[in-house]
Each structure stands twice: as structure tokens, then as C-alpha cells.
C-alpha positions in Angstrom: -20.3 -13.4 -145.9 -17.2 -15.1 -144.7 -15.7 -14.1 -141.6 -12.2 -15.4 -141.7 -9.4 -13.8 -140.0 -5.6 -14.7 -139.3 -6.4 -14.7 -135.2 -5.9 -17.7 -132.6 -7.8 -15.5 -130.1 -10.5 -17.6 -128.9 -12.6 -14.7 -128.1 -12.1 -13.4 -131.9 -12.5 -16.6 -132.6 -16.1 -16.4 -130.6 -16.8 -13.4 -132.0 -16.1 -14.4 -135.8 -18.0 -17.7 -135.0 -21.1 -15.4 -134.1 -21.2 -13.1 -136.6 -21.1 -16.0 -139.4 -24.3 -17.5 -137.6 -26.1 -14.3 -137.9 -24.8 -14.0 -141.3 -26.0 -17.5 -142.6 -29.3 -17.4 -140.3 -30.1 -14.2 -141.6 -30.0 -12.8 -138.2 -32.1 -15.6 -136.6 -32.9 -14.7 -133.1 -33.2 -17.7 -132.0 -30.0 -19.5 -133.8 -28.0 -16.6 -132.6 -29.6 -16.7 -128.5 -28.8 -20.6 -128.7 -25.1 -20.3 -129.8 -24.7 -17.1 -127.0 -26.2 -19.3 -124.5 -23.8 -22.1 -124.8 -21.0 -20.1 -124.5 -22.1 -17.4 -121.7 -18.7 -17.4 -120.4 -17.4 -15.8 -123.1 -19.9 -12.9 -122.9 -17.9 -10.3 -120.6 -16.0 -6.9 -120.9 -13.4 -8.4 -122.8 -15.4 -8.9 -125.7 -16.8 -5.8 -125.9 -12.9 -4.8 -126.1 -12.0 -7.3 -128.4 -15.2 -6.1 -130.5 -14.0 -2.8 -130.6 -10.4 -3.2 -131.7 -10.9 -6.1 -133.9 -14.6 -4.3 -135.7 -12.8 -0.8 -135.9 -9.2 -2.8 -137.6 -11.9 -4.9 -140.2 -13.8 -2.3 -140.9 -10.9 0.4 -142.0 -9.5 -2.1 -144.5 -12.8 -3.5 -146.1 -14.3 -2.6 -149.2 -17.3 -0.5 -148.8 -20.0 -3.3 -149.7 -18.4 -5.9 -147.0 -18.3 -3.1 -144.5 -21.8 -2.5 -144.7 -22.3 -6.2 -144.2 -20.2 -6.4 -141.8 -21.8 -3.2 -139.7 -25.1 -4.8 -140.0 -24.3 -7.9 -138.9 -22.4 -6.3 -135.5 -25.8 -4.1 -135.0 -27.9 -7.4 -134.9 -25.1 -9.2 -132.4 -25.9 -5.9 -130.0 -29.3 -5.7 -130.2 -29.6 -9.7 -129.5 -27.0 -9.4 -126.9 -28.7 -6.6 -125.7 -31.7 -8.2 -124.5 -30.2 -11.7 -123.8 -31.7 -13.1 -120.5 -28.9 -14.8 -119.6 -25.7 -14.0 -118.2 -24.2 -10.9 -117.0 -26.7 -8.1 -117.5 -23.9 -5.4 -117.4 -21.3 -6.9 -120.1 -24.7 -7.9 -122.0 -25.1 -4.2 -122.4 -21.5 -2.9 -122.8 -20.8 -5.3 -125.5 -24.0 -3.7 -127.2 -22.7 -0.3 -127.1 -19.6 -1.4 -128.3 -21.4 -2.2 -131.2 -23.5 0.2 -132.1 -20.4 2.9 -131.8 -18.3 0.7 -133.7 -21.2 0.3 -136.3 -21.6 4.2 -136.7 -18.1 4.2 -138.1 -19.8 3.0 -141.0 -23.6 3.9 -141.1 -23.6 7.9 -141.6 -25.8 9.8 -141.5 -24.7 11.4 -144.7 -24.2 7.7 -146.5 -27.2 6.0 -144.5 -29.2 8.2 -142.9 -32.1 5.1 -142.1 -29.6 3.1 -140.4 -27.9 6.1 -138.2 -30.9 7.0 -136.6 -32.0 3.5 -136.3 -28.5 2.7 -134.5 -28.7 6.0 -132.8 -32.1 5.0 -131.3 -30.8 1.9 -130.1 -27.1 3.3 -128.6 -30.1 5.4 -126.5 -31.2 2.5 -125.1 -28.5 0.8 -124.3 -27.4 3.7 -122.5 -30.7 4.1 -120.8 -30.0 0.8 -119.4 -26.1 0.8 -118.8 -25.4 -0.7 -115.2 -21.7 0.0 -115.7 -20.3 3.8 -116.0 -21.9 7.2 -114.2 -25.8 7.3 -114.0 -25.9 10.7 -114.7 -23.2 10.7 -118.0 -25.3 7.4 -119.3 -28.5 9.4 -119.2 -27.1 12.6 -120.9 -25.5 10.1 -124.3 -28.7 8.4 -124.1 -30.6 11.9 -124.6 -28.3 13.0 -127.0 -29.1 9.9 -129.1 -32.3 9.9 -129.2 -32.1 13.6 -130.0 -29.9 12.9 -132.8 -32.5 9.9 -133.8 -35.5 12.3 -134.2 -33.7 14.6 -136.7 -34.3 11.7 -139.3 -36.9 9.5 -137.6 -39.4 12.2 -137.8 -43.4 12.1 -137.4 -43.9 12.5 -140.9 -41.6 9.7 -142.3 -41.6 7.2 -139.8 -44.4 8.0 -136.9 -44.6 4.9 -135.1 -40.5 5.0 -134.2 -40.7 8.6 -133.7 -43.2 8.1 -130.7 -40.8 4.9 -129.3 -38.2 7.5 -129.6 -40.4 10.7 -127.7 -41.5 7.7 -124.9 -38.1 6.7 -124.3 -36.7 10.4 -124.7 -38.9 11.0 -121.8 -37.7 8.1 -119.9 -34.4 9.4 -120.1 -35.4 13.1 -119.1 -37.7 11.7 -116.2 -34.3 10.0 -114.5 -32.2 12.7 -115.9 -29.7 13.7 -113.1 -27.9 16.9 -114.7 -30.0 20.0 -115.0 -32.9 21.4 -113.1 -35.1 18.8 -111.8 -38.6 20.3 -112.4 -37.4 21.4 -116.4 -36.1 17.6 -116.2 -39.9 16.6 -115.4 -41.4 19.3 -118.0 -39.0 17.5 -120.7 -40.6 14.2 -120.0 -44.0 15.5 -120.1 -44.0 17.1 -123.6 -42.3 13.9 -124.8 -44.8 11.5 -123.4 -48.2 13.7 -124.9 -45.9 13.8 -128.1 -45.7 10.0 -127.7 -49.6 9.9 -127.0 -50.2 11.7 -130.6 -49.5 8.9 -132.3 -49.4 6.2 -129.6 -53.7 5.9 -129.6 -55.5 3.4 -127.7 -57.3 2.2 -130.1 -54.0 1.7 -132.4 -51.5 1.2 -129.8 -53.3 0.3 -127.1 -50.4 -1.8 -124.7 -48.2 0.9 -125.6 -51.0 3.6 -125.1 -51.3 2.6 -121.2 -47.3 1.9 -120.5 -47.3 5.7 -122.0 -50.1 6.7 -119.8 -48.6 5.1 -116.8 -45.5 7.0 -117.3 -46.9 10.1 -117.7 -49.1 9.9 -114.5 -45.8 8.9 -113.3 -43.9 12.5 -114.0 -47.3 13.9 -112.9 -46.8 12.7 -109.5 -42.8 14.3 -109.5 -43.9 17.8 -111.1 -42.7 20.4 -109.5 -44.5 23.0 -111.6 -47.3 24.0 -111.7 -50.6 23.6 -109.1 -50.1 20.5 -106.9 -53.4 19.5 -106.4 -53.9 19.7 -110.2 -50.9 17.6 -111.2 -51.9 14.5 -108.3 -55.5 14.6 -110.4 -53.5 14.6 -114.0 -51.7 11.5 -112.3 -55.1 9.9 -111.3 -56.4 10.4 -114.4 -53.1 8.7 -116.2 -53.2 5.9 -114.0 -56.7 4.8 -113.9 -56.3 5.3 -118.3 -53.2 2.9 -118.1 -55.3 0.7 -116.1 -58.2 0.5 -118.8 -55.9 -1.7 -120.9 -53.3 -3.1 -117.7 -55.6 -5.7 -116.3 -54.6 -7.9 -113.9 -55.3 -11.1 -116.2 -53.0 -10.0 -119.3 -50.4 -7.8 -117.3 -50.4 -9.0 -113.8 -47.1 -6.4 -112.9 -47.6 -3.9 -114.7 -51.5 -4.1 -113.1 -49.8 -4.5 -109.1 -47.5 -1.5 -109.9 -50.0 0.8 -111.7 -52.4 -0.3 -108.4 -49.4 0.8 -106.2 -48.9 4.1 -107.3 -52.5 5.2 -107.7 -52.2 4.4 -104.1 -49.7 6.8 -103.9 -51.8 9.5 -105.5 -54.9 9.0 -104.0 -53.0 9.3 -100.1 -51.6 12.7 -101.6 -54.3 14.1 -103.2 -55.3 17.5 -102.1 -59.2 17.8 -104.2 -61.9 15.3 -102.9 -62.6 14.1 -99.4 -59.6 13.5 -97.1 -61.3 10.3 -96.0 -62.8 8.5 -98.9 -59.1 9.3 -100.6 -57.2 7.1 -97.5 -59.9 4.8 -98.7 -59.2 4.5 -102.3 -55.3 4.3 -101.3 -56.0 1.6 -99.3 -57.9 -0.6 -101.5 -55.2 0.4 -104.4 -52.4 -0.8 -102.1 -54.9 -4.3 -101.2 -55.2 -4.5 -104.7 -51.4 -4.6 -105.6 -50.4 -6.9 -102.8 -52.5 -9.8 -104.7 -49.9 -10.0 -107.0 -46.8 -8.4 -105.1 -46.6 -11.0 -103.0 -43.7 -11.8 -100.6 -43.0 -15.0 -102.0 -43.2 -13.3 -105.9 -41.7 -9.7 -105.7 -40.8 -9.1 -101.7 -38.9 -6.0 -102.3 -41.9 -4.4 -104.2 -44.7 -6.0 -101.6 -42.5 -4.6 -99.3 -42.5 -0.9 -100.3 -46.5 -1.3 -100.8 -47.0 -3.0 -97.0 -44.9 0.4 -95.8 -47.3 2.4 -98.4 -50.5 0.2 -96.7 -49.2 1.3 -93.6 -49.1 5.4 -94.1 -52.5 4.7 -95.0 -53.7 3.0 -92.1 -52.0 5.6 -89.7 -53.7 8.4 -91.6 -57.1 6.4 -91.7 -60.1 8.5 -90.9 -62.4 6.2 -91.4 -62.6 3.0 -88.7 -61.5 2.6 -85.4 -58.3 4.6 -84.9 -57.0 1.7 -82.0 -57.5 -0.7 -85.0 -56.7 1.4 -87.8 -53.0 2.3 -85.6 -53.0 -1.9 -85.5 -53.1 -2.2 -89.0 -50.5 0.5 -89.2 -47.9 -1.4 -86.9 -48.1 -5.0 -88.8 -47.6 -3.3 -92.0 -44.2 -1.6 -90.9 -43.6 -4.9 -89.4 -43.9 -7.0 -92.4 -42.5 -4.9 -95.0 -39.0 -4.8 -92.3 -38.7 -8.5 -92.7 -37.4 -7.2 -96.2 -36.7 -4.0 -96.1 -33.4 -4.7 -93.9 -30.5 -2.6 -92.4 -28.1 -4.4 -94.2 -29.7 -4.4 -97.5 -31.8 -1.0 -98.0 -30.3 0.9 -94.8 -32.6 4.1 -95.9 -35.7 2.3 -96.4 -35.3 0.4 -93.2 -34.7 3.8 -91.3 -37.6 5.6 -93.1 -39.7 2.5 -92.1 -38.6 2.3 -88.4 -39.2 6.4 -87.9 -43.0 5.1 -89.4 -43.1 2.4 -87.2 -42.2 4.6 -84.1 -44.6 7.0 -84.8 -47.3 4.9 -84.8 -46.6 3.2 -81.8 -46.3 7.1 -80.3 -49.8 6.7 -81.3 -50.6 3.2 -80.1 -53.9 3.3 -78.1 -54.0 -0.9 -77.2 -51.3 -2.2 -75.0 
């Protein structure tokens, strides 16, 4: 399909240059990563402007055939741009929403309902992920595409994206800003064991646990219902996620799944008070072999603060020692967790920090 167009702009010209690539490639991933990687500099708000008016201009005089092309080949720029490592993150994204709206102009859901929900699903998740704009208005126009993507994607025609869409429906709900909190967290629940319907562990098994661990993840934030039930529903999701998210294979995903079964376990109302602290603390030991300082500091930092609580609620041990461990675990995770840098973490930590010195029974 040829591209040509009476422009000198050089970011047309860019933009013209990539979609003929994707066009001759076929949408090769990697032919099309290695031309946006040698020209990074180009990748910025502009473009997503100049995709917007040049797209909507091309696209309102071609012939129906060529502006299908043509909106096909712009959805495959935004969803490689979209996940491009490289480069800036935020224009990354808005140049891949500026695509997908621009595409919609064609792909109807009357003329190609397929493609609309398809392109619907993936204007959700570049919303989801939008660093530029208001949190909260990203989160609602990623829920309302994905809610617009599951009138066609349904369970029955197309399970499998049905369930991506229900997970990342309840992604959206579980950060969702507008609207009550606790009917936030509900939302996110029902999408997640909708998700789990289909996503099986013995079918889906990576995306089986990521599930799981995001479900004992609204768990932990539920504001209905019993509290001591919901922290055991959160055990029970995390140690399910953690079934499939070994260490070996998913190293990250492992350290933070170890983290915030930490988390539970020091909450958790059922079971002995004592052998809980315990579990907590060997989850948080656990974590910090992979959330190291060196690796991840500002997550080993929030677990040595985690590691800390735990120590200073210890019931087990010597208390002198167990107050010890306390301290150098505030200590260390304030060598990140800085004034300038995370001003309410570093308060949070220091208010710790003073109380267990309150406590302090050597010096």
C-alpha cells in the first residue's frame, strides 16, 4: 500500500516512512521496533498531533478499501509504539491513543464489529497506562472501553479475550478513583473470578496466578464484608499465585507476591497472633532475596519498613532484640525512602522509627 503524500513535514514524512514498513513487513515487530528505535527523537507529542490531523485528513478522502488498510496499519504503529521500551514512556502512550481513536473513525462497530472491540480493548489499555492527563478521567475511558469491548468480545465467541478483558476491567476498577471505594473494590472482584472462569491453571496457568495475585490483592482493600474473612481470601490467593510464581521462572513477580502475603499474614485477625508475625516475617526475608537494594531499592525499601512492623510487633524472641531488628529496618529502608524523594513514606517511616526507639530496652 503506498503511502505517498504532498508533505515536506519531516514528522509526516516519519510517520509515512513507518507506516510503509509496517505495510511491506506485514507488521513485523521487529522491522518496525528497529526503524522507531533509530529515530526515538521523533517519537513525542507532536506526532501524536501530526497522527491525528494528518490520519483523520487521509482517511476522510480515501476509498473505503485503502481506509481500512490504512486503519489497520495505524492500529499496529500504536500497539508497537505502545509497548516500545525505549524512549519516552508518556508520548509512547499518547501517540497510541491517538491511534486507536483515529482508527475507530473507520472500524465500526456496525461495519467491523471484530476490529472495534479489538481496538476498544486496546484504547483501555492504553488508557490504563496513560502517564499524561487526569488519573482519575484515564481510568473512567479505560472502563468505558473495555465495557464497550465485552458487548462483542463475549465468553461465548471469543472466551480467552473476554477474560483479558474482565482481568484488566478489574485492574481498572481496583485503581478507580471516581465512585465509592468499597463498590470500586466489589467491581474488581467479580471481574477477576469472571476472569478465573476461563483463565484455569491448568490452561492458563501464568495468567491463572497474575489473576490470583490480583484478586488476593482487592481482598486485602475490601471494605465489605468480614475483615478477618477477606485477609484469609487474600492468603488463600496469594499462596495460589505462588503455586505457579516461583522464584526461578518469575523472580519479581515471586519477591512481590512474598511481600504482600507478608502483609496479610501481619494483619490477619484468625490463627495465632504469634506464629502470623512469624509467617510475615519469613515472607518479608523471603522477598528481600530478590528486592535487593542494589536491584529494586525503592521496593526493598518498602519491605525493610514492612520487616520492621513485624519485628516491633514480634511476640516471639527476645523483645530487646526483636525492638533491634525493628530499628535497623527503619534505618535502612530511610537510606531510600528520603525526604526529598517520598516525603510521606519518609514521615510514616520516622513516626515507626520513633516509636520503636520509645520502646528501646538496650542503650
Amino acid at each position: 500500500m503506498a503511502m505517498a503524500d504532498n508533505t515536506s513535514d519531516s514528522q509526516v514524512d516519519f510517520l509515512l516512512e513507518v507506516l510503509q514498513a509496517i505495510a511491506d513487513s506485514n507488521g513485523d515487530q521487529q522491522v518496525v521496533e528497529k526503524l522507531l528505535e533509530a529515530n526515538i527523537d521523533k517519537l513525542n507529542q507532536t506526532l501524536a498531533e501530526k497522527l491525528r490531523d494528518w490520519a483523520t485528513s487521509k482517511l476522510a478522502e480515501a476509498e473505503a478499501g485503502e481506509a481500512t488498510s490504512l486503519a489497520a496499519n495505524i492500529v499496529e504503529f500504536s500497539k508497537i509504539v505502545a509497548k516500545l521500551p525505549l524512549g519516552d514512556k508518556a508520548s509512547n502512550r499518547e501517540i497510541a491513543i491517538t491511534g486507536y481513536e483515529v482508527a475507530l473513525t473507520v472500524y465500526t462497530r456496525e461495519a467491523f464489529p471484530f476490529d472495534w472491540g479489538l481496538t476498544q480493548r486496546n484504547l483501555g489499555n492504553a488508557y490504563l497506562n496513560r502517564i499524561t492527563g487526569q488519573k482519575a478521567e484515564n481510568l473512567e475511558k479505560a472502563i468505558a472501553c473495555y465495557q464497550l469491548t465485552l458487548e462483542v468480545r463475549t465468553r461465548e465467541g471469543f472466551p480467552v479475550e473476554w477474560a483479558e478483558t474482565q482481568y484488566n476491567l478489574g485492574l481498572a476498577y481496583s485503581q478507580r478513583r471516581k465512585g465509592q471505594k468499597a463498590e470500586n473494590l466489589e467491581e474488581a472482584i467479580a471481574c477477576y473470578k469472571l476472569a478465573l472462569g476461563v483463565r484455569t491453571r491448568e490452561e492458563f496457568p501464568v495468567e491463572w496466578a497474575k489473576t490470583q495475585y490480583n484478586l488476593g490483592l482487592a481482598y486485602s482493600q475490601r471494605r465489605k464484608g468480614q475483615k478477618a474473612e477477606n485477609l484469609e481470601e487474600s492468603i488463600a490467593c496469594y499462596q495460589e499465585a505462588l503455586r505457579v510464581k516461583k522464584n526461578e521462572a518469575f523472580p519479581r513477580d515471586w519477591a512481590n507476591t512474598q511481600n504482600n502475603l507478608g502483609n496479610a499474614y501481619s494483619n490477619r485477625i484468625k490463627g495465632e497472633k504469634a506464629q502470623n508475625i512469624e509467617q510475615a516475617i519469613a515472607c518479608f526475608q523471603q522477598a528481600l532475596r530478590v528486592r535487593t537494594f542494589e536491584a529494586f531499592p525503592i521496593e526493598w525499601a518498602q519491605t525493610q519498613n514492612n520487616l520492621g512492623n513485624a519485628y516491633i510487633n514480634r511476640i516471639k524472641g527476645e523483645k530487646a532484640q526483636n525492638i533491634e531488628q525493628a530499628i535497623a529496618c527503619y534505618q535502612q529502608a530511610l537510606i531510600v525512602t528520603t525526604f526529598e524523594a517520598f516525603p510521606i513514606d519518609w514521615a510514616r517511616t520516622q513516626n515507626n522509627l520513633g516509636a520503636a526507639y520509645g520502646k528501646r530496652i538496650k542503650g
